[in-house]
C-alpha positions as CSV (number, residue, x, y, z in Angstrom):
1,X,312.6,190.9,19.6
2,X,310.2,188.4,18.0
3,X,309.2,189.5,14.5
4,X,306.5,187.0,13.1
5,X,304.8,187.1,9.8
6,X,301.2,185.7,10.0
7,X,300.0,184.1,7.1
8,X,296.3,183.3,6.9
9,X,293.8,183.2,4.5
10,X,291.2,182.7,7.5
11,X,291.3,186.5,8.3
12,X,288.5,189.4,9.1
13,X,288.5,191.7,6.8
14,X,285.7,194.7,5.6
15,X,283.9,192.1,3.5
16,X,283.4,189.1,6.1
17,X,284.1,190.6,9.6
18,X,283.8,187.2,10.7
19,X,285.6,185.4,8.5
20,X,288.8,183.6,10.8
21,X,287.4,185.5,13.7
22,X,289.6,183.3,16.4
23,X,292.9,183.7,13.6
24,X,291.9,187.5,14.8
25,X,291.9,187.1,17.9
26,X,295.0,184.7,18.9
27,X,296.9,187.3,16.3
28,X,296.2,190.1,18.7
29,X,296.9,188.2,21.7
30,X,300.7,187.7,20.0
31,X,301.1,190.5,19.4
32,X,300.6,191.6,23.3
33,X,302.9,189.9,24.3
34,X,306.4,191.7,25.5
35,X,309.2,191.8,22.7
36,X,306.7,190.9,20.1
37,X,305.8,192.3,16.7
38,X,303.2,190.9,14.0
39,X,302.2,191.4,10.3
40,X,299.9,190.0,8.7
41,X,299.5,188.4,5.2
42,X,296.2,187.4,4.4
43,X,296.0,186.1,0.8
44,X,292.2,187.3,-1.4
45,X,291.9,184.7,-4.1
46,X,290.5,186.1,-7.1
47,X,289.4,184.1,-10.5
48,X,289.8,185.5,-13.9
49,X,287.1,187.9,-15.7
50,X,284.2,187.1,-16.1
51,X,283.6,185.5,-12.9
52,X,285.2,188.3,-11.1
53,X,282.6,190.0,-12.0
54,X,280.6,187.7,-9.9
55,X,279.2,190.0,-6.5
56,X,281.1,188.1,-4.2
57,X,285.0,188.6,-6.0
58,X,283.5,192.2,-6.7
59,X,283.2,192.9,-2.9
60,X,286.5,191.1,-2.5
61,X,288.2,193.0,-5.1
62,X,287.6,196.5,-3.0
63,X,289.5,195.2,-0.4
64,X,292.7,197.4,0.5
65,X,295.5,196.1,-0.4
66,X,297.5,197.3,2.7
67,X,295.2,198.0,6.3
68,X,295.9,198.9,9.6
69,X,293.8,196.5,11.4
70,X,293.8,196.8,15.9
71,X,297.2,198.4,14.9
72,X,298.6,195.9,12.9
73,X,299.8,195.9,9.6
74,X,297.9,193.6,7.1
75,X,298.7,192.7,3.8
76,X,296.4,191.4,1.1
77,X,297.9,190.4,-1.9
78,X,296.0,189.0,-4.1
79,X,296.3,184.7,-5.6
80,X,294.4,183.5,-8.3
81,X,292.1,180.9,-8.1
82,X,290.1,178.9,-10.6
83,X,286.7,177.9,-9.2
84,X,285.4,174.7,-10.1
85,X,288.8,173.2,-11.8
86,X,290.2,171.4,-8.0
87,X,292.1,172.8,-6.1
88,X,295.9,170.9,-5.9
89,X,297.1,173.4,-7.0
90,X,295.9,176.7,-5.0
91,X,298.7,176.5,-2.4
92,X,301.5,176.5,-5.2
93,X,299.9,179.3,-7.2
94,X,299.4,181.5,-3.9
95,X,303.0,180.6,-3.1
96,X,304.4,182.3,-6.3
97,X,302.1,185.5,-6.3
98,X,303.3,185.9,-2.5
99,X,306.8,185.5,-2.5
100,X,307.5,189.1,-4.2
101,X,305.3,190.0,-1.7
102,X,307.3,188.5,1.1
103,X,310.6,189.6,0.1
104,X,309.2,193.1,0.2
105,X,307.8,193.0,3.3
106,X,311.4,191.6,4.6
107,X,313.1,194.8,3.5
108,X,311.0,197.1,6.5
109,X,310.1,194.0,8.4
110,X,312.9,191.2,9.2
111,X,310.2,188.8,10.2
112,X,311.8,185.4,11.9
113,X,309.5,183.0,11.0
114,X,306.3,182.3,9.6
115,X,303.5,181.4,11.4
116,X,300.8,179.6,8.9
117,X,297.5,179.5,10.2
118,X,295.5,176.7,8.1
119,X,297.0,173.6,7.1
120,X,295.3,174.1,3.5
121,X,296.5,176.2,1.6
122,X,298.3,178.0,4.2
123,X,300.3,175.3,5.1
124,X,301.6,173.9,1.6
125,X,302.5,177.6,0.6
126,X,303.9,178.2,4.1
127,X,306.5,175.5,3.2
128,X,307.4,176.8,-0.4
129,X,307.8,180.9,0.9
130,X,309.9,179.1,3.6
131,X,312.4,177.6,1.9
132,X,312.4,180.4,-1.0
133,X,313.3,182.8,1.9
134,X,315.2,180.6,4.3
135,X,313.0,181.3,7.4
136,X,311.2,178.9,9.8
137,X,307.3,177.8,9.7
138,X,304.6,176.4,12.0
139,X,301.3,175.1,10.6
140,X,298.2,175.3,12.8
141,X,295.3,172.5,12.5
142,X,291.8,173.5,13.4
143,X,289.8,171.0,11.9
144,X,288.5,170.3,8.2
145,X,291.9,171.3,6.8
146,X,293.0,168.2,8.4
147,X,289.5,165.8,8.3
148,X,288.7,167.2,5.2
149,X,291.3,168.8,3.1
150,X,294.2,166.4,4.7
151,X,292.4,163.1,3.2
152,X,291.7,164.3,-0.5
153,X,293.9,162.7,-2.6
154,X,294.9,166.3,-4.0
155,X,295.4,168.4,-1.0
156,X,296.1,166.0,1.6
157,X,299.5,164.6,0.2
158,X,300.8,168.1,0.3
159,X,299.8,168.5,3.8
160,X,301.5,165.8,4.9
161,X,304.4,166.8,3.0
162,X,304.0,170.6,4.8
163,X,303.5,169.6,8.1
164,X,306.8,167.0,8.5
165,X,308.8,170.3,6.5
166,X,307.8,172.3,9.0
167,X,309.9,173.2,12.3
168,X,306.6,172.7,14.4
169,X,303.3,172.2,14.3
170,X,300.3,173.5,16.4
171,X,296.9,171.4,17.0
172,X,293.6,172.9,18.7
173,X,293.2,169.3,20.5
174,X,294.6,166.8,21.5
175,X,292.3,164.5,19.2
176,X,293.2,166.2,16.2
177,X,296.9,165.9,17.2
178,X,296.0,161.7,17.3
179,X,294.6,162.7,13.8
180,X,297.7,164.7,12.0
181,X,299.8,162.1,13.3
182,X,298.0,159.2,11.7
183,X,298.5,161.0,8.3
184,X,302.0,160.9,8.7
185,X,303.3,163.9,10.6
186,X,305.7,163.8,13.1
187,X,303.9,163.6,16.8
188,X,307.0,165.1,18.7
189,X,307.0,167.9,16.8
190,X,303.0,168.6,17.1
191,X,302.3,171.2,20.2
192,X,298.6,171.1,21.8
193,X,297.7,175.1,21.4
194,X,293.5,175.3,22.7
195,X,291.9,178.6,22.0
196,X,291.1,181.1,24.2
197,X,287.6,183.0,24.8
198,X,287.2,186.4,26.1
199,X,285.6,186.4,29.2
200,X,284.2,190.1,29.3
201,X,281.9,189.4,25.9
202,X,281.1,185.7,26.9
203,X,279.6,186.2,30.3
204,X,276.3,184.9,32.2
205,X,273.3,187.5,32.1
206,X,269.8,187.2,33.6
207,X,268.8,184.4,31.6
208,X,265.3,185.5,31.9
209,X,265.4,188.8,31.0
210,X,267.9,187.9,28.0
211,X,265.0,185.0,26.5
212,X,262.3,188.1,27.0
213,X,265.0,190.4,24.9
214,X,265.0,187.7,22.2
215,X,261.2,187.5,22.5
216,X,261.2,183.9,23.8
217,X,259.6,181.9,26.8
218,X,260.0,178.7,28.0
219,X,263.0,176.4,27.1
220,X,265.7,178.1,24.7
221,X,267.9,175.9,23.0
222,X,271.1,177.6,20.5
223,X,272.9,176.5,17.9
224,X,275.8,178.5,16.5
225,X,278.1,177.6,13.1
226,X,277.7,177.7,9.6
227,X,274.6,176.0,7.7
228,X,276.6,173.0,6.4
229,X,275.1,169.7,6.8
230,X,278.3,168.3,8.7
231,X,277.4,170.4,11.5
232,X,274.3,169.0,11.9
233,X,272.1,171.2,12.8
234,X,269.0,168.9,11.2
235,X,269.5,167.0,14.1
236,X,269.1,169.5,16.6
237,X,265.4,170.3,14.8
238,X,264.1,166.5,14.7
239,X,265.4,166.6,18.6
240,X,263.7,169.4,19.2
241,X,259.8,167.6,18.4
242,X,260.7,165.7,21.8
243,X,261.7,168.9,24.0
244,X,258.4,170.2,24.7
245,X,257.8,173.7,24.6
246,X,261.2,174.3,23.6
247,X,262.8,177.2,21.1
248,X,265.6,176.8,18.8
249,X,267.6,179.5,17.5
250,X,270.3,178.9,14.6
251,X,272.8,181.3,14.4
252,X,274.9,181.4,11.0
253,X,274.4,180.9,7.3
254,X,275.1,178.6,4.9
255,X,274.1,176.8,1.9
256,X,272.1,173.9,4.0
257,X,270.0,176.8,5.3
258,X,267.1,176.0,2.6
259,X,266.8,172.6,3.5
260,X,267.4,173.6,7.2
261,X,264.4,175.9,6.7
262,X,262.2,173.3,5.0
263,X,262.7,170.7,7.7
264,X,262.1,173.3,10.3
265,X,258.4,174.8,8.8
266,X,255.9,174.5,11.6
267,X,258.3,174.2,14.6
268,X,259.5,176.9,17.0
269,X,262.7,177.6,15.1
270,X,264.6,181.1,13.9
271,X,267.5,181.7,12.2
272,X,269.4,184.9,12.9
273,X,271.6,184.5,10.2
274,X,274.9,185.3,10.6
275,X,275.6,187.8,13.8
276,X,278.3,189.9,14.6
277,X,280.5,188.1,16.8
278,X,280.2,190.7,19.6
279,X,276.0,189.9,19.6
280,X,276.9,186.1,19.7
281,X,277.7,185.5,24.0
282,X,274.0,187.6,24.4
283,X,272.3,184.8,22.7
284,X,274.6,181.8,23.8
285,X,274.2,183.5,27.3
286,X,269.8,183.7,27.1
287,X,270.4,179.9,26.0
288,X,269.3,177.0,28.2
289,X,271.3,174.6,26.4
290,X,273.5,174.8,23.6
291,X,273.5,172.2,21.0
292,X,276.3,171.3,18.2
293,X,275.3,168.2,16.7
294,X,278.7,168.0,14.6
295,X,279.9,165.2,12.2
296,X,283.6,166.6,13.0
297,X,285.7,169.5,14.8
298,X,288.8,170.8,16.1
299,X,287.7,172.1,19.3
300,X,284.7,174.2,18.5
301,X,285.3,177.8,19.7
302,X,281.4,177.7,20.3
303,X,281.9,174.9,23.1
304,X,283.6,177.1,25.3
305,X,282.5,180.4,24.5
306,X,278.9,178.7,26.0
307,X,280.6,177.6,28.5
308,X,282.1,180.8,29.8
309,X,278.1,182.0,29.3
310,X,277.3,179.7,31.6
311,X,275.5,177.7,29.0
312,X,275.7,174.0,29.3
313,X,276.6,172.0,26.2
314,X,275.3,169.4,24.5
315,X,277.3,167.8,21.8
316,X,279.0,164.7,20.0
317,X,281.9,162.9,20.8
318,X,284.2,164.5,18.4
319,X,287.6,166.1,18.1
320,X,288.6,167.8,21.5
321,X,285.1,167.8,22.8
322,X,285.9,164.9,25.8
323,X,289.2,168.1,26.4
324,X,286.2,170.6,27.2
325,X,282.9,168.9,28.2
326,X,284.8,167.0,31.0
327,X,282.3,167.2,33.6
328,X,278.8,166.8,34.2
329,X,277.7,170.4,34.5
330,X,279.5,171.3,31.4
331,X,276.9,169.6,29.3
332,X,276.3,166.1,27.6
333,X,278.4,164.1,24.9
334,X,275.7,162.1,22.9
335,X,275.7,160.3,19.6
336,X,274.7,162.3,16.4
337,X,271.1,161.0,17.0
338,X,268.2,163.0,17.2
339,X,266.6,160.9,20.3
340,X,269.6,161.1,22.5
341,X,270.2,164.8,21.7
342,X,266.5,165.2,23.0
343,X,267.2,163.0,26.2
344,X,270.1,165.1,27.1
345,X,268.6,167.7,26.9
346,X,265.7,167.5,28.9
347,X,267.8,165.7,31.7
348,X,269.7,169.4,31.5
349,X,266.5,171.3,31.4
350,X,265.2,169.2,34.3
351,X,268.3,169.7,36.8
352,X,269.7,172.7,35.4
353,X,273.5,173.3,36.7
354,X,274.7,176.5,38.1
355,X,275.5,179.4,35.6
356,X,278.6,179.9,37.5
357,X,279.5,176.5,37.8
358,X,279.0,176.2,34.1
359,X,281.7,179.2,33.8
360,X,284.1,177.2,35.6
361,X,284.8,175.1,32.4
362,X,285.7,178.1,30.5
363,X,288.1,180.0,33.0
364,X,290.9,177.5,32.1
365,X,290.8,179.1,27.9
366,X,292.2,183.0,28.0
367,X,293.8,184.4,24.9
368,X,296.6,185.9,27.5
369,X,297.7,181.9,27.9
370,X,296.8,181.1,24.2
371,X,299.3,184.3,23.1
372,X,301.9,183.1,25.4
373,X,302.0,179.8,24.6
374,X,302.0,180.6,20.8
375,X,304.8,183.2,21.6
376,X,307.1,180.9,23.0
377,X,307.0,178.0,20.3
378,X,307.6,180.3,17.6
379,X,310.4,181.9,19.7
380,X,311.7,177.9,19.8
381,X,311.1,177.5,16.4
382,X,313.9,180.7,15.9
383,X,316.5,179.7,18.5
């Protein structure tokens, strides 16, 4: 028997259903797996009064803290954080508010290792509750905890310092494998892990009747991801003036969304706002084209659950993008330039691949391989 304690600040919970929807996920899919058995910790960071009053901590504050979540047991002890003052030191002050935690979990739950889920802070703190508790750790990397957090001059040290601690690592592409090795960590000891997609929710539909459901004719384009301006969703609106007749839809929120909103006054463009991931393969599947004009990523989940919607992609050459958009009818890799997103775009929209052929590119992602392969490192990680 595998016993594996999850740790992941990236994790759903009643406040932000979304929030670490794929950490979910790939948790779930561990835990199906024969002679396997999960818990999760999933830190809340809370500052001091008065700015716990603050709506947002308030909501966060009501969280249990101890759920049954798709029959697992999740944990949610609480960290405190100090908004505004850097953050060097979150992972250390998470690590000492978890580690009673941990060694009270141990007594009913022997766990073997700890799987950390984000390299910041999961990772650092990962490292620290390790060695306190004389267990193995893996780190994952999905993206900005490495291209962000892993180049500050306050975070990324102890990342480094995390990942070549660890027994192994996980990366969600081979690019960002190239990229945590440049920082210092140990290749040999950093295992390619891609996500998976469920096939059943991300699926193709009558593309026609889907654009009618969303109250939209002619040429649908999507875009799906947080408001930030690294993801670059401004460029997908300027490319947009050169698709003609064309909609754009913008799934997410964020704090770019104002500026977003300004740029996008007069043009056929909606936000949804964020969307409960089970709505999200309905609108990727009425989509045309979708469009992730990103500055960075990991492997975008997006990519391939538009892929399995039979949904072409157009996007820029970043991260593991080359890993999914590998042939012609998965979609287009173009710089981060509004003119060449429009150009591939309308050379999609004028020979438009095969939904099914489309699909093909997703078939190769299934959370039954992803829980599998994550099974069987962790299990090396212990033997």
């Amino acid at each position: 028997m595998l016993r594996v304690l999850t740790l992941a600040t990236l994790f759903p919970n009643g406040v932000k259903p979304t929030l670490g929807v794929f950490v979910g996920r790939q948790t779930r899919a561990l835990a199906a797996q024969d002679g396997v058995e999960v818990q999760i910790v999933a830190p809340v960071g809370l500052p001091l009064w008065p700015l716990s009053r603050h709506s947002h901590y308030a909501l966060l504050r009501s969280l249990p803290a101890r759920e049954t979540w798709h029959g697992l047991a999740v944990h949610r002890p609480r960290y405190r954080v100090w908004p505004g003052m850097g953050a060097g030191g979150t992972a250390r002050r998470m690590a000492d508010a978890l580690l009673p935690v941990l060694r009270e979990i141990r007594q009913s739950f022997a766990y073997d290792v700890i799987d950390a889920e984000f390299f910041w802070p999961d990772g650092p703190a990962a490292a620290w509750l390790a060695a306190a508790l004389d267990v193995p750790f893996s780190i994952k990397a999905r993206g900005s905890d490495i291209h962000v957090w892993g180049i500050r001059s306050d975070t990324g040290p102890q990342i480094v310092a995390a990942g070549r601690a660890a027994g192994g690592m996980l990366a969600v592409s081979g690019a960002i494998r190239a990229d945590m090795a440049a920082l210092g960590m140990p290749a040999e000891r950093i295992r390619v892990h891609h996500t998976g997609v469920d096939l059943d929710a991300f699926r193709p539909v009558d593309r026609a009747a889907a654009k009618a459901a969303l109250g939209v004719s002619g040429p649908l384009l999507v875009t799906a991801g947080g408001l930030l301006v690294r993801k670059g969703q401004d460029f997908a609106i300027e490319a947009l003036k050169a698709i003609p007749g064309a909609t754009l839809i913008l799934v997410g929120e964020g704090p770019d969304r104002a500026r977003l909103e300004a740029l996008a006054k007069h043009l056929p463009v909606r936000f949804l706002g964020v969307r409960p991931h089970a709505e999200l393969g309905g609108v990727l599947a009425a989509a045309d084209v979708m469009v992730l004009p990103t500055v960075s990523e990991g492997l975008a989940n997006v990519w391939v659950e538009a892929l399995a919607c039979g949904t072409p992609v157009v996007t820029t050459d970043v991260g593991g993008a080359r890993e999914v958009i590998d042939r012609p009818e998965y979609g287009r890799l173009v710089p981060r330039d509004p003119a060449a997103i429009a150009g591939a775009v309308r050379e999609i929209l004028a020979d438009p691949p095969a939904q099914a052929a489309v699909r093909e590119g997703a078939l190769r992602f299934s959370w039954e391989r992803n829980g599998a392969e994550l099974a069987a490192h962790l299990a090396g990680l212990v033997r």
